[in-house]
Every structure is written in C-alpha cells, then in structure tokens.
mmCIF file of the N, C-alpha and C atoms, coordinates in Angstrom:
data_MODEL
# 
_entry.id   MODEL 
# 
loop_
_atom_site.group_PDB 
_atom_site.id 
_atom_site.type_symbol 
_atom_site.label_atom_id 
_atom_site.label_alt_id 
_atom_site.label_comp_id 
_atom_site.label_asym_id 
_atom_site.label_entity_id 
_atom_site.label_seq_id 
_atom_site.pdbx_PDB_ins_code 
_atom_site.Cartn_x 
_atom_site.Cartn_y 
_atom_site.Cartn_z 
_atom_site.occupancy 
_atom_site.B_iso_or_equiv 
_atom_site.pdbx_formal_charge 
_atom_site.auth_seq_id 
_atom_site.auth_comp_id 
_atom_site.auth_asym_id 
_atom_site.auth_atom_id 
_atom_site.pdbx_PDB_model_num 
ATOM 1   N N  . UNK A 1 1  ? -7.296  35.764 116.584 1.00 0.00 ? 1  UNK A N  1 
ATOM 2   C CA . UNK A 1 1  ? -6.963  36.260 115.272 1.00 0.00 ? 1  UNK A CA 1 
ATOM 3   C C  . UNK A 1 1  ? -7.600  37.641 115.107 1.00 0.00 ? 1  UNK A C  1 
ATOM 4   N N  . UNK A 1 2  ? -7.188  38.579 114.522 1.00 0.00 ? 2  UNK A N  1 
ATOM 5   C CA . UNK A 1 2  ? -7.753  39.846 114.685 1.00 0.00 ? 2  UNK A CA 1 
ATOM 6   C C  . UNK A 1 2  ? -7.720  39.975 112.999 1.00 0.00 ? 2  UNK A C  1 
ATOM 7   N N  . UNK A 1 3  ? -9.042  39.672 112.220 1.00 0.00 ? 3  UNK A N  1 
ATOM 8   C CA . UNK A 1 3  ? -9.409  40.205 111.177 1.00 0.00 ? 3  UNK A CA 1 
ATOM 9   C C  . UNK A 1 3  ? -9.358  41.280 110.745 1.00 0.00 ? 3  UNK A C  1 
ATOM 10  N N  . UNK A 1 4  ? -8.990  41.328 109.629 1.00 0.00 ? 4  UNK A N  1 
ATOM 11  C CA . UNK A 1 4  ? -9.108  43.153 108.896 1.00 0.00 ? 4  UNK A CA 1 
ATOM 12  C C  . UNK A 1 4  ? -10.737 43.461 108.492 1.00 0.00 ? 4  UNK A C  1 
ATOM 13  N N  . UNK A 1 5  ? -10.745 44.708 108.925 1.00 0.00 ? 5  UNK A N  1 
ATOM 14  C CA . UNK A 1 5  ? -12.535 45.076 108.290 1.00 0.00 ? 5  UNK A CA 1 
ATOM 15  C C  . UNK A 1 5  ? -13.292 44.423 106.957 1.00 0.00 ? 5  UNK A C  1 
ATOM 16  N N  . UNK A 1 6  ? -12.553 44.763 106.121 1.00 0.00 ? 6  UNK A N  1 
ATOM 17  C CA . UNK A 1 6  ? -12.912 44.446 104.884 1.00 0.00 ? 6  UNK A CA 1 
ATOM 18  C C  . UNK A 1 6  ? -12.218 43.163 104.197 1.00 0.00 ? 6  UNK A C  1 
ATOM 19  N N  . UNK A 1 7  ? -12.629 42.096 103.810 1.00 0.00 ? 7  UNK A N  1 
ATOM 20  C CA . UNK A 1 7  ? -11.818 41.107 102.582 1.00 0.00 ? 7  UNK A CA 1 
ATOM 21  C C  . UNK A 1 7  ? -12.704 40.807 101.613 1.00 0.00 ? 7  UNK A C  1 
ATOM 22  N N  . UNK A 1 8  ? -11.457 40.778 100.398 1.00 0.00 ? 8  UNK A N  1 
ATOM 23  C CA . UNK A 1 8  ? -12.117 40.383 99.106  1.00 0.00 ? 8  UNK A CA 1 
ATOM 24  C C  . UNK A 1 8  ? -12.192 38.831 99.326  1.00 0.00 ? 8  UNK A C  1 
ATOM 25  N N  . UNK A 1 9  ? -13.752 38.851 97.954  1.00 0.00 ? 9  UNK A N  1 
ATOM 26  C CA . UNK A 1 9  ? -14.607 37.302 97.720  1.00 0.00 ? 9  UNK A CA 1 
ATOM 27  C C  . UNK A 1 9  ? -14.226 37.102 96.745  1.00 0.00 ? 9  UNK A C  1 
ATOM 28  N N  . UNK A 1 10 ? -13.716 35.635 96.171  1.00 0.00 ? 10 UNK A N  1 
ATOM 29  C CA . UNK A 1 10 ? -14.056 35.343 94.702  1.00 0.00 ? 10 UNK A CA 1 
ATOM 30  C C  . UNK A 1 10 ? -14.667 33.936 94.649  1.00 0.00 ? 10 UNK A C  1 
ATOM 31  N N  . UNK A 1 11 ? -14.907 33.519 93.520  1.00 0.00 ? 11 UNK A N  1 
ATOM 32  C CA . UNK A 1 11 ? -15.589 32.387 93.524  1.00 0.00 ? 11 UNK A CA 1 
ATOM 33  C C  . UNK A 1 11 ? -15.355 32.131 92.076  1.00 0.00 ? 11 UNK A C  1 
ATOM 34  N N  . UNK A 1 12 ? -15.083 31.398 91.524  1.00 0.00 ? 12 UNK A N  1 
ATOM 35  C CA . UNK A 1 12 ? -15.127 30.638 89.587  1.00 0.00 ? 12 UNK A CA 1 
ATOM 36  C C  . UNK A 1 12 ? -16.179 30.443 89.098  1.00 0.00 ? 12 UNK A C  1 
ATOM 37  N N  . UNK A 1 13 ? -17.386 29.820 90.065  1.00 0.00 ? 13 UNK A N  1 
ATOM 38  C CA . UNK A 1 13 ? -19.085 29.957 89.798  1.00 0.00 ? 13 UNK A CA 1 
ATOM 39  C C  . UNK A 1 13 ? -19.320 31.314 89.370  1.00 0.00 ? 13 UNK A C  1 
ATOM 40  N N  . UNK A 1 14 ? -19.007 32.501 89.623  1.00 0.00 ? 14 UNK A N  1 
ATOM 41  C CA . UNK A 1 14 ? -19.296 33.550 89.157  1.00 0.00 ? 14 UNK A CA 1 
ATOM 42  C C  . UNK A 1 14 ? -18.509 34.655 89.127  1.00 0.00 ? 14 UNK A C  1 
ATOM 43  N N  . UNK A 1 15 ? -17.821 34.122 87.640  1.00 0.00 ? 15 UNK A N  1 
ATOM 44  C CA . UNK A 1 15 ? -16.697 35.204 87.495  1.00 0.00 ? 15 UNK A CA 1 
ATOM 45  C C  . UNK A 1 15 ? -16.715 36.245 87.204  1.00 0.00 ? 15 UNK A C  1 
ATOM 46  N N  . UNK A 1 16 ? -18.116 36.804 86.618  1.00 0.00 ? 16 UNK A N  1 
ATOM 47  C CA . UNK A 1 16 ? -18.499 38.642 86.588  1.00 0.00 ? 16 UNK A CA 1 
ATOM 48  C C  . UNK A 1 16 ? -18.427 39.337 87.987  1.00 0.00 ? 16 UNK A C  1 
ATOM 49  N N  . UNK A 1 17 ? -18.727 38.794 89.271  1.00 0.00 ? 17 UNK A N  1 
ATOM 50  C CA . UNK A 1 17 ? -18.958 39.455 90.523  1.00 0.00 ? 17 UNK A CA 1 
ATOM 51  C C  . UNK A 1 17 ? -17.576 39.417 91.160  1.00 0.00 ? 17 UNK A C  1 
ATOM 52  N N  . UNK A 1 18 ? -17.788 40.700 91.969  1.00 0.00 ? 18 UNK A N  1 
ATOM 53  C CA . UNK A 1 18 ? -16.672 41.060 92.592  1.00 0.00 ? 18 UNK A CA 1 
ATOM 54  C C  . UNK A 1 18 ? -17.862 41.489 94.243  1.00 0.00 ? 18 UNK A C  1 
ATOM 55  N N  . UNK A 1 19 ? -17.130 40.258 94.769  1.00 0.00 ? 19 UNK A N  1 
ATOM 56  C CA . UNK A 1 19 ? -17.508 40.550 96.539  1.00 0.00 ? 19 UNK A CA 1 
ATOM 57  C C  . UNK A 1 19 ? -16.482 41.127 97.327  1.00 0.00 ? 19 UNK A C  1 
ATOM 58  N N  . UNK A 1 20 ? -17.459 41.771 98.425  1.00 0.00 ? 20 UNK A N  1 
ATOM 59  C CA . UNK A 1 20 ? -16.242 42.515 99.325  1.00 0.00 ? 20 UNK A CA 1 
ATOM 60  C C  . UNK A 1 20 ? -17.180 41.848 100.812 1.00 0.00 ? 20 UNK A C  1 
ATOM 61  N N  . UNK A 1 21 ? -16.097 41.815 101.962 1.00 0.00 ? 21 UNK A N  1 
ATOM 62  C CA . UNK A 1 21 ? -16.814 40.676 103.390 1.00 0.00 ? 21 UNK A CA 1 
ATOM 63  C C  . UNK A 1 21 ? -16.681 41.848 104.155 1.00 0.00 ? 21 UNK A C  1 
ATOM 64  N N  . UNK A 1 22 ? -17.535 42.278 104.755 1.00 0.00 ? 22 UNK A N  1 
ATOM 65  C CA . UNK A 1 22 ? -17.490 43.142 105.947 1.00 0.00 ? 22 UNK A CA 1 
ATOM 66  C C  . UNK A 1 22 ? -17.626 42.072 107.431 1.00 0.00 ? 22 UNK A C  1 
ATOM 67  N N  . UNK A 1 23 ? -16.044 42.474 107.679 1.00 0.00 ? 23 UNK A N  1 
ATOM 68  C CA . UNK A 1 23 ? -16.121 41.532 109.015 1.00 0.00 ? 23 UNK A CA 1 
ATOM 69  C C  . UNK A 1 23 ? -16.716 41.659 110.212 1.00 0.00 ? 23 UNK A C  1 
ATOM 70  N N  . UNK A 1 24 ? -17.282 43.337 110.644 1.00 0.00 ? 24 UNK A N  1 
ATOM 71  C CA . UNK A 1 24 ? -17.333 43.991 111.849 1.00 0.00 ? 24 UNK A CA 1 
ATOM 72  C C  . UNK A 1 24 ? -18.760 43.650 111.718 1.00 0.00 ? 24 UNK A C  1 
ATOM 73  N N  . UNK A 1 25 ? -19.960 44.114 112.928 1.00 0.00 ? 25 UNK A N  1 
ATOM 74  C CA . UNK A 1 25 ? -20.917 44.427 113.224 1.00 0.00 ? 25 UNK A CA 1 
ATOM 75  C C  . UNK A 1 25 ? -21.310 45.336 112.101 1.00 0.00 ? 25 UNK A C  1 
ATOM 76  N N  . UNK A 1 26 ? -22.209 45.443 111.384 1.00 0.00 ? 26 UNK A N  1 
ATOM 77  C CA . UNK A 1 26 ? -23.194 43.969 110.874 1.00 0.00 ? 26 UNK A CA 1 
ATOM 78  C C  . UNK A 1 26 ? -22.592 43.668 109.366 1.00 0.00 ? 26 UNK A C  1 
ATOM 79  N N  . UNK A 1 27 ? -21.959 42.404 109.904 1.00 0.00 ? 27 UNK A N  1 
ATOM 80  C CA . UNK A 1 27 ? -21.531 41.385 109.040 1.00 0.00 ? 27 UNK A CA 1 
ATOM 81  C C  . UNK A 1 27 ? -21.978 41.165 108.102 1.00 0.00 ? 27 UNK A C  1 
ATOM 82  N N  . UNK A 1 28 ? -21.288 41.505 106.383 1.00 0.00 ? 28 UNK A N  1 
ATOM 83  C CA . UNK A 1 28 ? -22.679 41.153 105.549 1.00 0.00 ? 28 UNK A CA 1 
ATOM 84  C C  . UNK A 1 28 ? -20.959 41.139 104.320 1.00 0.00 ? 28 UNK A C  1 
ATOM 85  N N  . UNK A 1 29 ? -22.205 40.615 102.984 1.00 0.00 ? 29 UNK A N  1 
ATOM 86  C CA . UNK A 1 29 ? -21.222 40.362 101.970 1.00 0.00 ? 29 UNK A CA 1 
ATOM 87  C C  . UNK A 1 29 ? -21.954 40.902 101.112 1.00 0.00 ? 29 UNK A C  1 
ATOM 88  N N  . UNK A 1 30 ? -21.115 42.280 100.054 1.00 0.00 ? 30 UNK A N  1 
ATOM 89  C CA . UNK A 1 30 ? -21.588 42.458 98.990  1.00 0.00 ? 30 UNK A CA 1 
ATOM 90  C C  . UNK A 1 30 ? -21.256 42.383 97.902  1.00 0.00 ? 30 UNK A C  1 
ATOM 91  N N  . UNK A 1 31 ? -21.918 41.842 96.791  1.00 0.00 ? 31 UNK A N  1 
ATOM 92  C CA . UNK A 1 31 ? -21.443 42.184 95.325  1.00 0.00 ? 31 UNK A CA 1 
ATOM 93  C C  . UNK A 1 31 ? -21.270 43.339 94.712  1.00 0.00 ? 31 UNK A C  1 
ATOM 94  N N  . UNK A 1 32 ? -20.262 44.190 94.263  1.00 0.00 ? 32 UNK A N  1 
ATOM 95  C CA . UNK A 1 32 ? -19.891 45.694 94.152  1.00 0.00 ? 32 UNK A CA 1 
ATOM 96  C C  . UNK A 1 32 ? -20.176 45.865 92.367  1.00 0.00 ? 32 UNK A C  1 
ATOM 97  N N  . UNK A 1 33 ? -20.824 44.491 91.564  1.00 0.00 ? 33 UNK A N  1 
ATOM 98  C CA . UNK A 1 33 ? -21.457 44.828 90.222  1.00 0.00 ? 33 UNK A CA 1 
ATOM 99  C C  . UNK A 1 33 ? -22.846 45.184 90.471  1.00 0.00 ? 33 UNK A C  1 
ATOM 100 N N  . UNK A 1 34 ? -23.821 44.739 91.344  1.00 0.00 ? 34 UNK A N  1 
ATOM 101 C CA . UNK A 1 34 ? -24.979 45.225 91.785  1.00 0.00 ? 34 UNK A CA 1 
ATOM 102 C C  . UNK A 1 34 ? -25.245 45.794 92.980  1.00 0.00 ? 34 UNK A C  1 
ATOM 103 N N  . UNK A 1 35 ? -24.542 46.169 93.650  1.00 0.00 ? 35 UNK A N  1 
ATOM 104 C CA . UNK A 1 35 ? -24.867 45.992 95.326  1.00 0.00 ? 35 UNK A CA 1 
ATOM 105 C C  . UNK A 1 35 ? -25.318 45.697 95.996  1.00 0.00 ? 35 UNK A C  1 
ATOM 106 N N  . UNK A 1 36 ? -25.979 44.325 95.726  1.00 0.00 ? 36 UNK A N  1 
ATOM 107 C CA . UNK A 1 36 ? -26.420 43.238 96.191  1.00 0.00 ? 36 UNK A CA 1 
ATOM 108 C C  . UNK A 1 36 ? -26.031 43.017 97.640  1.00 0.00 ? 36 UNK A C  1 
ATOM 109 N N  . UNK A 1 37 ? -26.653 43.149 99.103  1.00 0.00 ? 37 UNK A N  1 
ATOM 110 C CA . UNK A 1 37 ? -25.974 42.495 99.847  1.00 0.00 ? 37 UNK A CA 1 
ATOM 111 C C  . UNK A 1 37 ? -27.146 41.088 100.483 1.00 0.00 ? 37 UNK A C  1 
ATOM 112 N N  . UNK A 1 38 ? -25.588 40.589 100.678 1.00 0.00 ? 38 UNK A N  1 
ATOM 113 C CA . UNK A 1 38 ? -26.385 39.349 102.118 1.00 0.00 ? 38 UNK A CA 1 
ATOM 114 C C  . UNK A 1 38 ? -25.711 39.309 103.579 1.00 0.00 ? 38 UNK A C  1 
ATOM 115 N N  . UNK A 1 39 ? -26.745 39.731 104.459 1.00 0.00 ? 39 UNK A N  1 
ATOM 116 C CA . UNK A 1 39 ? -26.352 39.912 105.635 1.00 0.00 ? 39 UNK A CA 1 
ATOM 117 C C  . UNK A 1 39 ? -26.312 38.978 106.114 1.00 0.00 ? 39 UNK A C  1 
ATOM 118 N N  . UNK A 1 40 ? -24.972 38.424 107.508 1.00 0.00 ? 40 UNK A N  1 
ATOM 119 C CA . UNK A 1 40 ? -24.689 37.421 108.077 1.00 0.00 ? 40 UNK A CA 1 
ATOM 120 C C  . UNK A 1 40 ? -25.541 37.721 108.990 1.00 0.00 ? 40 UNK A C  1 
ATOM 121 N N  . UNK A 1 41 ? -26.258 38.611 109.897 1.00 0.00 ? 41 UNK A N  1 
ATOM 122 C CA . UNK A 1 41 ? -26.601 39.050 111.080 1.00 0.00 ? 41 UNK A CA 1 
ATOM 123 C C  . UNK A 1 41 ? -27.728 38.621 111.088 1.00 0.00 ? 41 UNK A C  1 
ATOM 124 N N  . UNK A 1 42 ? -28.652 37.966 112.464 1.00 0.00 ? 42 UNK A N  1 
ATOM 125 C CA . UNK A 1 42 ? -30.088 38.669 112.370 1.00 0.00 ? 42 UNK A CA 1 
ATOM 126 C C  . UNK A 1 42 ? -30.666 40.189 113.400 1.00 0.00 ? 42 UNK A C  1 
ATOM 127 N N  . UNK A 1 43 ? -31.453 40.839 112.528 1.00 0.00 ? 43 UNK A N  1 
ATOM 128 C CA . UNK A 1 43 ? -31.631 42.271 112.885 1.00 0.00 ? 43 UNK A CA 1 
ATOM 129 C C  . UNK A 1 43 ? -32.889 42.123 114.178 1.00 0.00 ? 43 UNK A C  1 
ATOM 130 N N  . UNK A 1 44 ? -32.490 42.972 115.441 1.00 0.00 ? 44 UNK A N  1 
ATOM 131 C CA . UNK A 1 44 ? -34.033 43.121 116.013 1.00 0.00 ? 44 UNK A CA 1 
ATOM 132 C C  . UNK A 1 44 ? -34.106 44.708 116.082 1.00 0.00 ? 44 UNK A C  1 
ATOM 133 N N  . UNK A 1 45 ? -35.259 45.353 116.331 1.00 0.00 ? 45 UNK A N  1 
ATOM 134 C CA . UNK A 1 45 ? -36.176 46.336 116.318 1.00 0.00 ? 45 UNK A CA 1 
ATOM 135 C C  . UNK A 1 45 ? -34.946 47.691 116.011 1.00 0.00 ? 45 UNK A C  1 
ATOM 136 N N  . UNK A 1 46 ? -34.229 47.510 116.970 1.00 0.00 ? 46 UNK A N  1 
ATOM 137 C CA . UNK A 1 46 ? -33.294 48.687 117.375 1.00 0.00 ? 46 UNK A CA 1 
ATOM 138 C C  . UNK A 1 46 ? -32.117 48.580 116.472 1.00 0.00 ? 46 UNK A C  1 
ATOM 139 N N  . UNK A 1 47 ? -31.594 47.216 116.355 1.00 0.00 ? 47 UNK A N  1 
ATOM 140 C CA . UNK A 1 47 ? -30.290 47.089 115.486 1.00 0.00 ? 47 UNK A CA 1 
ATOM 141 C C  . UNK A 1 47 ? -31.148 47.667 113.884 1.00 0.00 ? 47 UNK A C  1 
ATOM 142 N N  . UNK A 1 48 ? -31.965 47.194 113.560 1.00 0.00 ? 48 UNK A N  1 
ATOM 143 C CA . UNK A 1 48 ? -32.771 47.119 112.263 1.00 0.00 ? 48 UNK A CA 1 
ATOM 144 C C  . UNK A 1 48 ? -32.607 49.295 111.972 1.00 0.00 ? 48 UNK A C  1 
ATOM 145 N N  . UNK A 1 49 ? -32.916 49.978 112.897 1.00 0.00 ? 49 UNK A N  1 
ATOM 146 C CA . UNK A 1 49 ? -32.908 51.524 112.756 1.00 0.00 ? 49 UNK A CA 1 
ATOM 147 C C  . UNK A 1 49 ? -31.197 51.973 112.826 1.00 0.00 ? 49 UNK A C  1 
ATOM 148 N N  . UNK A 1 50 ? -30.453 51.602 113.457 1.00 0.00 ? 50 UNK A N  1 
ATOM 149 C CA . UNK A 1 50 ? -28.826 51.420 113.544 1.00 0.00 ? 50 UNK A CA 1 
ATOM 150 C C  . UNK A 1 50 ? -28.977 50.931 112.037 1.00 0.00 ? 50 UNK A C  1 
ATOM 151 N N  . UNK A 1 51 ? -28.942 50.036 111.590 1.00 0.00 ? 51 UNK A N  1 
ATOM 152 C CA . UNK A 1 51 ? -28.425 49.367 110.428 1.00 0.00 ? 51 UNK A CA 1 
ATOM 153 C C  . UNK A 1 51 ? -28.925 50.160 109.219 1.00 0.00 ? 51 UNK A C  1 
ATOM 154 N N  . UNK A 1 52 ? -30.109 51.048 109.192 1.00 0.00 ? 52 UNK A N  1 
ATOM 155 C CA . UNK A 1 52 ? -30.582 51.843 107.621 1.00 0.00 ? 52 UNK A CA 1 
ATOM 156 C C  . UNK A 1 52 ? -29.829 52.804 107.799 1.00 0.00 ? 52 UNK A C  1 
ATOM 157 N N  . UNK A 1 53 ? -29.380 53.456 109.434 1.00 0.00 ? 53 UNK A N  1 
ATOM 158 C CA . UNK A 1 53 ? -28.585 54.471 109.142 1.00 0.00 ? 53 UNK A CA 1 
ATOM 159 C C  . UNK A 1 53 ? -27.217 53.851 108.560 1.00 0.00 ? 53 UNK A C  1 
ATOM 160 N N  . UNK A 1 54 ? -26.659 52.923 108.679 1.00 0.00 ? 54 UNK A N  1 
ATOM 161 C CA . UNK A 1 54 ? -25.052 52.661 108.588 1.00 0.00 ? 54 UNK A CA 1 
ATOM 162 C C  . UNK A 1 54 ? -25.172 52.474 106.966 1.00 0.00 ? 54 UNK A C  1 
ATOM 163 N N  . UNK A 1 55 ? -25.955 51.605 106.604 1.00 0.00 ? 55 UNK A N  1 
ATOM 164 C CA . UNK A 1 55 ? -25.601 50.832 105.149 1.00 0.00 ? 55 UNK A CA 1 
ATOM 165 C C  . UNK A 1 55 ? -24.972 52.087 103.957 1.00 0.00 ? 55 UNK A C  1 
ATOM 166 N N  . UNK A 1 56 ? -25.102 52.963 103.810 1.00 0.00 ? 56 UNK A N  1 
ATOM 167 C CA . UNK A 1 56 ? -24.948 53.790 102.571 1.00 0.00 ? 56 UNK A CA 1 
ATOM 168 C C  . UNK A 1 56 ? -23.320 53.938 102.862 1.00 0.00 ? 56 UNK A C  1 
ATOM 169 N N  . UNK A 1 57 ? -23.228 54.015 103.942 1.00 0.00 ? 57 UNK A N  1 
ATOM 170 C CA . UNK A 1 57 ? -21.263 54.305 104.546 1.00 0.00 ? 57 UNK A CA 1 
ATOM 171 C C  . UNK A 1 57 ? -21.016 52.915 104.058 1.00 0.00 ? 57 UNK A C  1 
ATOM 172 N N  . UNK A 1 58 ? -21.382 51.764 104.606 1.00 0.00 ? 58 UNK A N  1 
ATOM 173 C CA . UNK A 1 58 ? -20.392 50.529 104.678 1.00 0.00 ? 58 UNK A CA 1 
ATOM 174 C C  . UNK A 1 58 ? -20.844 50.286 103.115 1.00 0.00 ? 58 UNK A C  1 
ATOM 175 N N  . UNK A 1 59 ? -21.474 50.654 102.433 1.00 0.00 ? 59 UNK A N  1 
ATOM 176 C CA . UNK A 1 59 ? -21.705 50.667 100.945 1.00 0.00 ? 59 UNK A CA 1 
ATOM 177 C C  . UNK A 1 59 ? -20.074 51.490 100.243 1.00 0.00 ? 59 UNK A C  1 
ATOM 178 N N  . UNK A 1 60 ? -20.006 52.626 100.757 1.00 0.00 ? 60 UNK A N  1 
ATOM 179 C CA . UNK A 1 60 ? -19.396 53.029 99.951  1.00 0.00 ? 60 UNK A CA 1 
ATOM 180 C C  . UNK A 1 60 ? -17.721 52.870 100.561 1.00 0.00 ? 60 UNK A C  1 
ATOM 181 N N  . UNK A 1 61 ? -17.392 52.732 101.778 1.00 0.00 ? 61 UNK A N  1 
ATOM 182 C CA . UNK A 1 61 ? -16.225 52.106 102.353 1.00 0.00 ? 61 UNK A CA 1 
ATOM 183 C C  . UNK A 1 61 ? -16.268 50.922 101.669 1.00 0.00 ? 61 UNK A C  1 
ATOM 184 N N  . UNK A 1 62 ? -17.156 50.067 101.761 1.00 0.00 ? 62 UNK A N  1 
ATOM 185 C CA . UNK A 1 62 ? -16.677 48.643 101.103 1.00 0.00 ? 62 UNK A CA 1 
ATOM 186 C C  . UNK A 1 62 ? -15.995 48.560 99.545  1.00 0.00 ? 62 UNK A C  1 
ATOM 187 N N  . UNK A 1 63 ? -16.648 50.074 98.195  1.00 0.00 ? 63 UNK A N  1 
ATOM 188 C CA . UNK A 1 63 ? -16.279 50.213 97.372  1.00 0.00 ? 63 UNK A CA 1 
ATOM 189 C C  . UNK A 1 63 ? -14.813 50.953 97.452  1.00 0.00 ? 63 UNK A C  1 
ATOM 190 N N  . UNK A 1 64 ? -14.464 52.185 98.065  1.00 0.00 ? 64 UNK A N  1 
ATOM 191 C CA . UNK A 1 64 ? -13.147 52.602 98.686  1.00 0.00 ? 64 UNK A CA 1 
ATOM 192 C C  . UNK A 1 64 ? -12.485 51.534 98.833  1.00 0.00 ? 64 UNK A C  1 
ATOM 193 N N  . UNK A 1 65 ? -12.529 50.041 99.440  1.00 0.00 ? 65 UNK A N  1 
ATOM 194 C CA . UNK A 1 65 ? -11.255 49.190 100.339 1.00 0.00 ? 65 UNK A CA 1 
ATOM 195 C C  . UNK A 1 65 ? -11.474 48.699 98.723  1.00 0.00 ? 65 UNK A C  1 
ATOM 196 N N  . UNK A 1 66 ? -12.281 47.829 97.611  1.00 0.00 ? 66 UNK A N  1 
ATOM 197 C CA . UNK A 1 66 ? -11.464 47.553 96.843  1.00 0.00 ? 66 UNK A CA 1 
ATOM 198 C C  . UNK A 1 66 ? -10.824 48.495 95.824  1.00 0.00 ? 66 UNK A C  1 
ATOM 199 N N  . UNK A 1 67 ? -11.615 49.725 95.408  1.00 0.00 ? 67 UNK A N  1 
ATOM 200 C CA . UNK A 1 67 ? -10.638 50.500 94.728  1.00 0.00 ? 67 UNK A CA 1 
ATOM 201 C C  . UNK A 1 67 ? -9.634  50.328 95.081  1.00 0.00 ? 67 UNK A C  1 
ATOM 202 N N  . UNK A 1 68 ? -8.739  50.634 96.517  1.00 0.00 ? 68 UNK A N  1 
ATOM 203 C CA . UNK A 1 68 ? -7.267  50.822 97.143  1.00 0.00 ? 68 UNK A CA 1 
ATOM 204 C C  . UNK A 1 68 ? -6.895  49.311 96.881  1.00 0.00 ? 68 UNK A C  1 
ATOM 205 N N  . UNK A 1 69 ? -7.414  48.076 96.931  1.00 0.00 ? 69 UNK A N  1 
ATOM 206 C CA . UNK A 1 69 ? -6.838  47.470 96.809  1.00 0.00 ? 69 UNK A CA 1 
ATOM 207 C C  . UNK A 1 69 ? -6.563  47.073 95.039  1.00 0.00 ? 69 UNK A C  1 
ATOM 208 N N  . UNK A 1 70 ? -7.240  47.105 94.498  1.00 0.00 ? 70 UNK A N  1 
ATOM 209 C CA . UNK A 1 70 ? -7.278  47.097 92.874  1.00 0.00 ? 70 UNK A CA 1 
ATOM 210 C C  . UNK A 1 70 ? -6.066  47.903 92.427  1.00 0.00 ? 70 UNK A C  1 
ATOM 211 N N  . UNK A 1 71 ? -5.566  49.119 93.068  1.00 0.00 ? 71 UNK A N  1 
ATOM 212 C CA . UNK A 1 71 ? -4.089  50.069 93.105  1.00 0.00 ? 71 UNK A CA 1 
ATOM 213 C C  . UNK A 1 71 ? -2.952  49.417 93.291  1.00 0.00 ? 71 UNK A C  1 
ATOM 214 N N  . UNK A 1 72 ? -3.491  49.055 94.912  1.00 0.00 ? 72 UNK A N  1 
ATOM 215 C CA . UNK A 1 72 ? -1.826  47.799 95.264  1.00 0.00 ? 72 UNK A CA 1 
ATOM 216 C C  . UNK A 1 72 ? -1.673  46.521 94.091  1.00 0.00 ? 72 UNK A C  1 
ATOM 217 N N  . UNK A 1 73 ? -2.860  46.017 93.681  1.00 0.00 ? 73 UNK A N  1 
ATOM 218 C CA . UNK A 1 73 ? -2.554  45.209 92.683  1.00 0.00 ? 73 UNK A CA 1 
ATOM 219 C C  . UNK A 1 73 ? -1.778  45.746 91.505  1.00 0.00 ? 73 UNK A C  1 
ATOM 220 N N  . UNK A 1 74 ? -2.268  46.910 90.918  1.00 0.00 ? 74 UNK A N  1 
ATOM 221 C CA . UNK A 1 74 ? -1.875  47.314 89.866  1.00 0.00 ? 74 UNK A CA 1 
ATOM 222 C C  . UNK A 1 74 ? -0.401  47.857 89.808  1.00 0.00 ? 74 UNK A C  1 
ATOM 223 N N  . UNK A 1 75 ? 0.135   48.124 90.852  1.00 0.00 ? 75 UNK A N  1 
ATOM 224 C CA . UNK A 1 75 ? 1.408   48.906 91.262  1.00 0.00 ? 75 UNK A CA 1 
ATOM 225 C C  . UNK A 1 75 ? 2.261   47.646 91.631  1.00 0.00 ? 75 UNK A C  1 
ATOM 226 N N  . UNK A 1 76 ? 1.914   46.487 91.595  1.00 0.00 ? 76 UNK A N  1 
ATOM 227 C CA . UNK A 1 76 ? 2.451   45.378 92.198  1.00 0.00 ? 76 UNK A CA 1 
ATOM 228 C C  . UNK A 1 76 ? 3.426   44.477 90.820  1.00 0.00 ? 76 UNK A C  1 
# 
C-alpha cells in the first residue's frame, strides 16, 4: 500500500482538535489547535539532531496539507 504523506485525524472525544498523521520518517501526529505533537518514533543520538532540524518544516507542511485540503472541501 503506498500511503500519502500527510492524513487527516478526527476523533468525537475531542471535537475542538484538528490532527494531521505524518506518515514518513519521523512519524508523529499533530494537533494544528496547539501544536502539540506525539511522536510514533523512538529517537537515538543522531536521529534526535536530524529531527530539531526537520520539525519547524513538517510543522508547517503539516499546516499547508490541511489548509489545501480544507479548499477541496470547500469547493466540493
């Protein structure tokens, strides 16, 4: 199965939050009302310096994929 990068979360337990799933390396789920994340991964020494550089991108790509998708909804 070849996953898309990004999918939206919902849940009825908490209908204020809006999650977005980052599928790729390093796997993590964030809430885009706080930016809360929880990472699926565990980090060692080297991934841990890789990963402070990446987060601010997959922060703001993760907000980009639902804006675009919040569009297709709205145009739908």
């Amino acid at each position: 199965m070849n996953l898309p990068k990004f999918l939206m979360g919902d849940n009825t337990d908490c209908p204020d939050d809006i999650f977005v799933i980052h599928t790729e390396f390093p796997r993590f789920l964030i809430n885009l009302v706080d930016d809360e994340i929880e990472w699926l991964e565990d980090f060692a020494g080297e991934d841990q310096q890789e990963l402070e550089v990446q987060v601010a991108t997959l922060i703001e790509e993760s907000s980009e994929f639902y804006d675009r998708e919040m569009k297709r909804y709205e145009s739908e």
